[in-house]
C-alpha positions in Angstrom: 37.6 6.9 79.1 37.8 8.4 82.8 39.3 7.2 85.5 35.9 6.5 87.0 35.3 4.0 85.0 38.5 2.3 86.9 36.2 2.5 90.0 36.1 -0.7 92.4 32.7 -3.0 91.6 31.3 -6.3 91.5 31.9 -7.0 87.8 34.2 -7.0 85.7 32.5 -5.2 82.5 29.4 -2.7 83.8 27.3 -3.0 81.0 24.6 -1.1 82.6 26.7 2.1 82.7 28.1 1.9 79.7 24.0 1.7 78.6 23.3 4.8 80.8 26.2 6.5 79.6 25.2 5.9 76.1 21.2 7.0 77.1 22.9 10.3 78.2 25.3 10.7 74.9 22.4 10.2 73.1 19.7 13.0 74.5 18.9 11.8 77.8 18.6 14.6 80.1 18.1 11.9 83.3 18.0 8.4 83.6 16.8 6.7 87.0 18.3 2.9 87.5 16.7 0.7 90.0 18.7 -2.1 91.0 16.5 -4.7 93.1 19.3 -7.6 93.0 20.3 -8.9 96.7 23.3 -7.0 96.5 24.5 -3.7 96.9 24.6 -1.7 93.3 27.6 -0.6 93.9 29.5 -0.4 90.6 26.7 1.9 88.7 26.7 4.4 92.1 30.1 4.8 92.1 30.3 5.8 88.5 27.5 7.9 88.6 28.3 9.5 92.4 29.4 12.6 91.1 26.5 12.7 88.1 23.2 14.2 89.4 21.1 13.6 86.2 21.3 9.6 87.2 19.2 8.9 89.8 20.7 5.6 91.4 18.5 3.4 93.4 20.0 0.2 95.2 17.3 -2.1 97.5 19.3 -4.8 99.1 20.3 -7.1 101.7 22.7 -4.9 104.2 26.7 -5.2 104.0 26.8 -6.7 107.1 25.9 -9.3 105.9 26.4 -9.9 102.4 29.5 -9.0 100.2 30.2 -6.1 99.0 30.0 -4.6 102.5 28.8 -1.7 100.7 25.3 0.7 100.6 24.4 2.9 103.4 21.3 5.2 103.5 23.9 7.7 104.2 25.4 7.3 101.2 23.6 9.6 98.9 26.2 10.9 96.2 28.9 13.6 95.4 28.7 17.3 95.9 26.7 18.7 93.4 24.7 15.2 92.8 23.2 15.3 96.9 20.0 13.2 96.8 20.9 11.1 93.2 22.6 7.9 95.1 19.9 6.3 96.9 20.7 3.2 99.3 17.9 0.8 101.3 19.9 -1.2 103.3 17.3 -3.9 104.4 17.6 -6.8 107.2 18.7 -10.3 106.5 15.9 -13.1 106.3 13.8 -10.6 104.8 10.5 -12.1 102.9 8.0 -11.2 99.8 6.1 -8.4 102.0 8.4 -6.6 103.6 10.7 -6.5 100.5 7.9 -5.2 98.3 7.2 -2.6 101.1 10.3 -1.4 101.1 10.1 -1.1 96.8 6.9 1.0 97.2 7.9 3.1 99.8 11.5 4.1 98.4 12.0 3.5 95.3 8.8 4.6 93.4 7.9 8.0 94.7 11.9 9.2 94.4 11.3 7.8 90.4 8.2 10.0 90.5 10.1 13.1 91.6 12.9 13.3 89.8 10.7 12.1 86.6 13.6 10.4 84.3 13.9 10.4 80.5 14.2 6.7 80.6 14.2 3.7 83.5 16.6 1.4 83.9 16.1 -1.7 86.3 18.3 -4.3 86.8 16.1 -7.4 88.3 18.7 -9.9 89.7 16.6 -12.6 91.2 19.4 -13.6 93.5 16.6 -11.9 96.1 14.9 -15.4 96.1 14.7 -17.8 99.2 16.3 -20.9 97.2 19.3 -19.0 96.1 22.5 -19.6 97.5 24.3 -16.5 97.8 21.7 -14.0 99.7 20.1 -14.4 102.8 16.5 -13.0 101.4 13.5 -15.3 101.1 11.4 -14.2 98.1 9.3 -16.0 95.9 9.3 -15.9 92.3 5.6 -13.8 92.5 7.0 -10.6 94.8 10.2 -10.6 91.8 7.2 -11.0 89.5 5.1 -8.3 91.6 8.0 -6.1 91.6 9.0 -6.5 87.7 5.7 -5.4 87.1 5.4 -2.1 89.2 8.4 -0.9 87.7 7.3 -1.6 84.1 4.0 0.6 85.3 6.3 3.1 86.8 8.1 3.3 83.5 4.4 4.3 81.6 3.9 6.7 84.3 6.8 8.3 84.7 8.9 8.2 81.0 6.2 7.2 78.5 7.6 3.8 78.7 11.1 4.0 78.3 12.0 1.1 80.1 15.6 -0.8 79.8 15.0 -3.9 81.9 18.1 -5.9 82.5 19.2 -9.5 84.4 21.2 -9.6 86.9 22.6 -11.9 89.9 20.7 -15.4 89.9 22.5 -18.7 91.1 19.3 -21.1 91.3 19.4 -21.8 87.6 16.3 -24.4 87.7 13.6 -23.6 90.2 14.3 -19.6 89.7 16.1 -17.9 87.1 14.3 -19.4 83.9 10.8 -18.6 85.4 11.7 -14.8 86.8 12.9 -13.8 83.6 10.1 -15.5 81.7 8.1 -13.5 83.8 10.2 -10.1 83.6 10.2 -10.7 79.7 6.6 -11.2 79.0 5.8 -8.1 81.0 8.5 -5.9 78.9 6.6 -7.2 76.0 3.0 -7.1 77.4 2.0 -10.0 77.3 2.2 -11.3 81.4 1.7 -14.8 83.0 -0.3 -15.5 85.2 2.1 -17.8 88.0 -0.9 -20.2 88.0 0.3 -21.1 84.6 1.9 -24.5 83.9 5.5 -24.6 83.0 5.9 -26.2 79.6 6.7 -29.8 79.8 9.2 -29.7 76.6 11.0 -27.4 79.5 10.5 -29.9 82.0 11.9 -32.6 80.2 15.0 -30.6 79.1 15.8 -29.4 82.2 15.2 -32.5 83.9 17.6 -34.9 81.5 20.5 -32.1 81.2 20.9 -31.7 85.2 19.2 -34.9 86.7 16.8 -32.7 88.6 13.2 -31.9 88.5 11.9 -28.6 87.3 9.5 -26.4 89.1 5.5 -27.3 87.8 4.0 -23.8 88.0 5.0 -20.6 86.8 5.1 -19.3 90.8 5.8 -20.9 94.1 2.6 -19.1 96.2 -0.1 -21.8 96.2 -3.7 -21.4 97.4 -3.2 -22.1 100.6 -0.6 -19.4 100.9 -3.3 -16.8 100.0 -3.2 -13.7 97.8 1.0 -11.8 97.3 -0.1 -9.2 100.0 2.6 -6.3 101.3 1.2 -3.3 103.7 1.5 0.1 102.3 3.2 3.0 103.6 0.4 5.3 103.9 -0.7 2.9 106.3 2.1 4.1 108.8 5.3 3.8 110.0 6.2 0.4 112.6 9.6 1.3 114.3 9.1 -1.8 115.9 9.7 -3.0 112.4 13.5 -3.5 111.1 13.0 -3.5 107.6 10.4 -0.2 108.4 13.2 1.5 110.2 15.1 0.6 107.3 13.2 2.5 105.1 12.8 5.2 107.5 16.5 5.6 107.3 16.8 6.0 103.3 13.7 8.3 103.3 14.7 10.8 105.8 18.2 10.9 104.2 17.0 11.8 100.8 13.6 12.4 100.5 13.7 16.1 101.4 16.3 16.3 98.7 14.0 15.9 96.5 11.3 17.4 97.7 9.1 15.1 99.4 7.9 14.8 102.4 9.5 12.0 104.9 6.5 11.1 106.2 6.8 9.0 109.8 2.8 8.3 110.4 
């Protein structure tokens, strides 16, 4: 095993690129991984930095505020490999739309272009505004909303060779069990709608092993709340916006590395 493997990351086994190391061992010519947990995907980058049939694609909360300090549009990978580490570094407080905008915007047409063998996601649902690590206020139907564009990206893009993993999560009643609930049943196509009731055997577990009540519904968005809505970027570019000139940062850094256009309007 290679010293890169000896590479500084947040966990202690990297399981995820061992997997993609094993997808490439075992006739992958490319494999994309989109990593959509509040923090910086640091560990897979840094092993694959110098590798440019794995795309790596980090969206998270920026290292100025949140450990590991890491993940800069600028960063986009070794010589060689220009254009294959991807970094959106986005704005602390951010919410469902903006974070779904910045998903769309990045992260999907650079999957297009480089057109993998196979996807990997990791779907850490520390993104979520009850968790208490990040500072990112999602509910459980944009990590829905999100599982379920990349699973679509996967049909589109690799014939549905999709390797969906956890990740991060610290609210371990009112958000992992649901997020993963969801992210499973789309992997096996058969999604729930977050109208849906959680089960009350769940309930009543949950509630009698920690002393505390378990969410009722499969989402958090009620009616009142309206439809999951995020704006598009064909609809333009707001540099009034901080999470837009977020975005504008990763896409003029490695867009035209790949071919596509950076598009500011």
């Amino acid at each position: 095993m290679s010293t890169k493997w000896g590479q500084p990351q947040f966990c202690v086994y990297n399981d995820i690129a061992v997997g993609i190391q094993w997808l490439l061992d075992h006739g992958a010519e490319k494999v994309a991984y989109v990593d959509i947990d509040v923090h910086h995907g640091d560990g897979v980058e840094r092993i694959f930095w110098d590798d440019p049939r794995v795309l790596t694609i980090s969206v998270h909360e920026t290292g100025r505020a949140l450990f590991p300090g890491t993940g800069w549009p600028t960063d986009i990978g070794g010589p060689g490999a220009e254009g294959t580490a991807v970094n959106v570094s986005l704005p602390p407080g951010l919410s469902d739309a903006g974070w779904l905008r910045a998903i769309h915007a990045t992260a999907l047409p650079l999957v297009r272009a480089f057109a993998p063998d196979v996807l990997v996601s990791q779907h850490g649902c520390d993104t979520h505004a009850e968790d208490p690590l990040g500072h990112f206020a999602m509910s459980v139907d944009a990590q829905r909303s999100a599982a379920d564009a990349l699973h679509r990206l996967s049909h589109e893009v690799c014939a549905g060779r999709w390797v969906a993993l956890g990740g991060g999560g610290y609210e371990v009643v009112g958000v992992v069990p649901r997020t993963w609930t969801h992210l499973t049943a789309i992997a096996a196509h058969a999604p729930i709608k977050v109208t849906e009731a959680v089960p009350q055997v769940w309930l009543d577990h949950v509630e009698q092993l920690t002393g505390r009540p378990g969410p009722r519904r499969m989402g958090d968005l009620s009616a009142e709340d309206g439809p999951l809505w995020w704006r598009s970027w064909d609809m333009g570019y707001d540099p009034s916006s901080e999470v837009d000139r977020s975005v504008m940062a990763t896409r003029t850094a490695v867009f035209p590395l790949h071919g596509l256009d950076v598009h500011f309007d």
